[in-house]
PyMOL commands that place a pseudoatom at each C-alpha (Angstrom):
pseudoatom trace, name=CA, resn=UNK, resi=1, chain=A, elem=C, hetatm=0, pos=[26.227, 1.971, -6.008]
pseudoatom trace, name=CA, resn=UNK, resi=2, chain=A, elem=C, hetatm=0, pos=[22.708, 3.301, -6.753]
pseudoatom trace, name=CA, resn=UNK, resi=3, chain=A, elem=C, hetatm=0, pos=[19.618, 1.232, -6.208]
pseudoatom trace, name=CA, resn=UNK, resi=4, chain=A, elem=C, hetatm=0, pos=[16.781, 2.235, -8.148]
pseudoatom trace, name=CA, resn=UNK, resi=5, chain=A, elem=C, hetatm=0, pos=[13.105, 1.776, -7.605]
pseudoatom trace, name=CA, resn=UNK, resi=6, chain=A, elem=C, hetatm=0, pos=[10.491, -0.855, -9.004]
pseudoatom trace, name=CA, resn=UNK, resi=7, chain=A, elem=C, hetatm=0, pos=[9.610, 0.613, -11.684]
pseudoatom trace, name=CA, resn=UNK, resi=8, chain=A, elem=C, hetatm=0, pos=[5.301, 0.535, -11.512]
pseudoatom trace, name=CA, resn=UNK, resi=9, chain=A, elem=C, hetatm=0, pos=[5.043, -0.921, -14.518]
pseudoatom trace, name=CA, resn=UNK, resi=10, chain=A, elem=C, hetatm=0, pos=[7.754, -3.664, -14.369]
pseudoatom trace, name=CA, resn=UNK, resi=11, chain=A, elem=C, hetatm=0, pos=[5.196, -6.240, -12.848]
pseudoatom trace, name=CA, resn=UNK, resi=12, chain=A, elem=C, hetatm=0, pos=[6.744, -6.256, -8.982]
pseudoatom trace, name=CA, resn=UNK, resi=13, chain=A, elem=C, hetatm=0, pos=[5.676, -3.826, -6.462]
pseudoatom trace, name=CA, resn=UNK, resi=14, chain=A, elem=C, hetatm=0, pos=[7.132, -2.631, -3.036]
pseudoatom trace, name=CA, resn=UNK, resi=15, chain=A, elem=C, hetatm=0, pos=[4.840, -1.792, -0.207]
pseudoatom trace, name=CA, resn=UNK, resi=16, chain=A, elem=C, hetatm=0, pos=[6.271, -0.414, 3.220]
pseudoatom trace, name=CA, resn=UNK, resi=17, chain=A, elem=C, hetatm=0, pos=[3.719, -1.806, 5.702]
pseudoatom trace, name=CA, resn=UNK, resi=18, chain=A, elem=C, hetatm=0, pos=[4.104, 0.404, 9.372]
pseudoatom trace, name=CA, resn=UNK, resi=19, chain=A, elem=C, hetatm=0, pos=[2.075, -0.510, 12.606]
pseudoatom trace, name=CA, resn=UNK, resi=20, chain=A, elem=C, hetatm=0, pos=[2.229, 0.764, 16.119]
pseudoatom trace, name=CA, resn=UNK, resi=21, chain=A, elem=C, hetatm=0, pos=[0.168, 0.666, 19.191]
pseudoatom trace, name=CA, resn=UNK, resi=22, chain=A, elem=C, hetatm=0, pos=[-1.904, 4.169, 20.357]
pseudoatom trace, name=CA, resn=UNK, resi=23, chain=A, elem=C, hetatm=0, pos=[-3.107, 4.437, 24.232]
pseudoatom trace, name=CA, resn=UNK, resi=24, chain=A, elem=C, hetatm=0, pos=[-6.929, 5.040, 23.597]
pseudoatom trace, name=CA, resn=UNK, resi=25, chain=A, elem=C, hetatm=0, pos=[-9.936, 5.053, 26.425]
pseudoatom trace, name=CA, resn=UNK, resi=26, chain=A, elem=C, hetatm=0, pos=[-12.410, 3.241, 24.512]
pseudoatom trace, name=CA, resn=UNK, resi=27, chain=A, elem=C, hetatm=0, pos=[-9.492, 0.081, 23.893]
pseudoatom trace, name=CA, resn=UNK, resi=28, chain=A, elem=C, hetatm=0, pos=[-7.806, -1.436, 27.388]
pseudoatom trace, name=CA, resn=UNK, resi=29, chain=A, elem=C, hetatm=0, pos=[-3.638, -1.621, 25.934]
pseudoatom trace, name=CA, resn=UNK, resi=30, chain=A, elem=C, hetatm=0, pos=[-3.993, 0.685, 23.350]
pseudoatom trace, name=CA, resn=UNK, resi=31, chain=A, elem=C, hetatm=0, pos=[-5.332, 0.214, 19.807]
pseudoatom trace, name=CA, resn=UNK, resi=32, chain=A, elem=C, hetatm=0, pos=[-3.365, -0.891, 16.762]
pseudoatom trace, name=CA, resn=UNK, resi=33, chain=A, elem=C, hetatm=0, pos=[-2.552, 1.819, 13.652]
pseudoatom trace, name=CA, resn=UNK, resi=34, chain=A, elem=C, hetatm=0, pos=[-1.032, 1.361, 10.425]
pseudoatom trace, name=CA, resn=UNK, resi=35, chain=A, elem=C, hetatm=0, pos=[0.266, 2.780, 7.877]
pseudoatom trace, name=CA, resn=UNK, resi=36, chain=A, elem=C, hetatm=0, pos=[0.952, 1.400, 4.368]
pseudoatom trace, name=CA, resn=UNK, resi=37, chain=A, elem=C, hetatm=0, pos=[3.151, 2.787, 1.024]
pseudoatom trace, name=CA, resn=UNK, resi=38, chain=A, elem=C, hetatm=0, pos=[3.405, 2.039, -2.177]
pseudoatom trace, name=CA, resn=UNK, resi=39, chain=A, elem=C, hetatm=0, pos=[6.869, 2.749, -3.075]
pseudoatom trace, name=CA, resn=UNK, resi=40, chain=A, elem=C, hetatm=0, pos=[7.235, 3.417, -6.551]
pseudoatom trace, name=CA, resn=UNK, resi=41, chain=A, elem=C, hetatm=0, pos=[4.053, 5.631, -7.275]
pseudoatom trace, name=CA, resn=UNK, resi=42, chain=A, elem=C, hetatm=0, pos=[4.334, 7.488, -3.229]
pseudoatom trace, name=CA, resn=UNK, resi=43, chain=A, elem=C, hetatm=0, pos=[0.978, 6.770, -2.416]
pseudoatom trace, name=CA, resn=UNK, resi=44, chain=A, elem=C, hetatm=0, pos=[-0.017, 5.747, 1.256]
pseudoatom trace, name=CA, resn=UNK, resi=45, chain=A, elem=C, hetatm=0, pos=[-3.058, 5.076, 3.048]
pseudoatom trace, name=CA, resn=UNK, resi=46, chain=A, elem=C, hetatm=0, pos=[-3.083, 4.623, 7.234]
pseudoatom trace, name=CA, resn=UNK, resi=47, chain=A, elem=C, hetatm=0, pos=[-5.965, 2.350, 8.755]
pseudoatom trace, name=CA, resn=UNK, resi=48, chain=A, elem=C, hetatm=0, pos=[-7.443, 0.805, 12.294]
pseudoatom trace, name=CA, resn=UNK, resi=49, chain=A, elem=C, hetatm=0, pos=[-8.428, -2.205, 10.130]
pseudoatom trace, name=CA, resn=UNK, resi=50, chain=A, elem=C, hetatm=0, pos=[-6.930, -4.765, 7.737]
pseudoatom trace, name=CA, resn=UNK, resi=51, chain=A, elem=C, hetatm=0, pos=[-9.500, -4.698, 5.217]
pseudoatom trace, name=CA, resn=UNK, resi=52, chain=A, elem=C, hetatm=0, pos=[-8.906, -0.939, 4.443]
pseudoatom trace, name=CA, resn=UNK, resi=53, chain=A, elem=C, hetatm=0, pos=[-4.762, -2.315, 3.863]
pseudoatom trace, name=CA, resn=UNK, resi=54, chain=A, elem=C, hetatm=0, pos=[-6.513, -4.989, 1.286]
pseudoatom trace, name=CA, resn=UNK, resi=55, chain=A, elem=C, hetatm=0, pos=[-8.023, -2.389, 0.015]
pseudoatom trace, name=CA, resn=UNK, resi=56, chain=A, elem=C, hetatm=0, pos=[-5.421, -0.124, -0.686]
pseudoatom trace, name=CA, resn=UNK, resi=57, chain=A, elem=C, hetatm=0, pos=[-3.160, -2.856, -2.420]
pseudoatom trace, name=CA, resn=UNK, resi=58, chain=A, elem=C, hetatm=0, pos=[-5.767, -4.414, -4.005]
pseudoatom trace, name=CA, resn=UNK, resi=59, chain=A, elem=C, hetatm=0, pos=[-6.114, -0.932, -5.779]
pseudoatom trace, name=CA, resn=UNK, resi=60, chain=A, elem=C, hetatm=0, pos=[-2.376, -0.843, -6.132]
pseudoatom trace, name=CA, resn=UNK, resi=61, chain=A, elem=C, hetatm=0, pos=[-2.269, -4.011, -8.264]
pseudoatom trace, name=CA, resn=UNK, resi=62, chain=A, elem=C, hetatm=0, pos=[-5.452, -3.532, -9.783]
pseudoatom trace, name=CA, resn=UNK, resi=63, chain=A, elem=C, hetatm=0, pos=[-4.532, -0.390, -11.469]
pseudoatom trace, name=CA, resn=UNK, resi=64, chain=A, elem=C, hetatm=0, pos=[-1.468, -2.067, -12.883]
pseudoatom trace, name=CA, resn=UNK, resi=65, chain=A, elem=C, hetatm=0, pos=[-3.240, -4.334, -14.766]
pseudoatom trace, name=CA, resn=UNK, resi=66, chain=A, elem=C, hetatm=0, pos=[-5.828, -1.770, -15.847]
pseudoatom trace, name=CA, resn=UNK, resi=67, chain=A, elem=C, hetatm=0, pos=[-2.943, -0.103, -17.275]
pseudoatom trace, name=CA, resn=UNK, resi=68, chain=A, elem=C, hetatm=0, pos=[-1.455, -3.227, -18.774]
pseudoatom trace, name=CA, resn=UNK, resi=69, chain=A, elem=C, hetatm=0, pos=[-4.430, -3.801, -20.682]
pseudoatom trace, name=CA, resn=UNK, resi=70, chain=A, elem=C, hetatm=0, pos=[-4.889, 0.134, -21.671]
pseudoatom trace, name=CA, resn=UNK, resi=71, chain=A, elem=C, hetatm=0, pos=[-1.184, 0.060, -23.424]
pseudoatom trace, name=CA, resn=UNK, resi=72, chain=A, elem=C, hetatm=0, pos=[-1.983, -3.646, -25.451]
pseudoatom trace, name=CA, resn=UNK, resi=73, chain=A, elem=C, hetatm=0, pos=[-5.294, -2.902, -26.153]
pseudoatom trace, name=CA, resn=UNK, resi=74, chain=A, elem=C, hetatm=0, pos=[-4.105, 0.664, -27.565]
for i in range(1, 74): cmd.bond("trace and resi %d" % i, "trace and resi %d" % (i + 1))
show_as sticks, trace
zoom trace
């Protein structure tokens, strides 16, 4: 059986959301990284800080419904 991807368009969207723990000088027990996809279109972002992961799927979602309103404006 064959699962297929979201489709970006479709109204849902699938993020893959990654963090892990780096030794660094400047932060006693290491500092938190992350990593973030967007499934259906590939695009990923990595960050220190939450705000740039808002960012990113804010963008994400954002663009869909700039596109949304392209194709029923159109």
């Amino acid at each position: 059986m064959t699962k297929t991807l979201p489709n970006p368009t479709d109204g849902r969207h699938l993020f893959i959301v990654r963090f892990w723990r780096e030794d660094s000088e400047g932060a006693p027990g290491g500092q938190w990284r992350g990593s973030v996809e967007h499934v259906p279109t590939g695009q990923r972002a990595h960050f220190v800080s939450l705000n740039v992961l808002d960012t990113f799927i804010s963008k994400q979602l954002n663009s869909e419904a700039a596109d949304t309103a392209n194709q029923e404006s159109g």
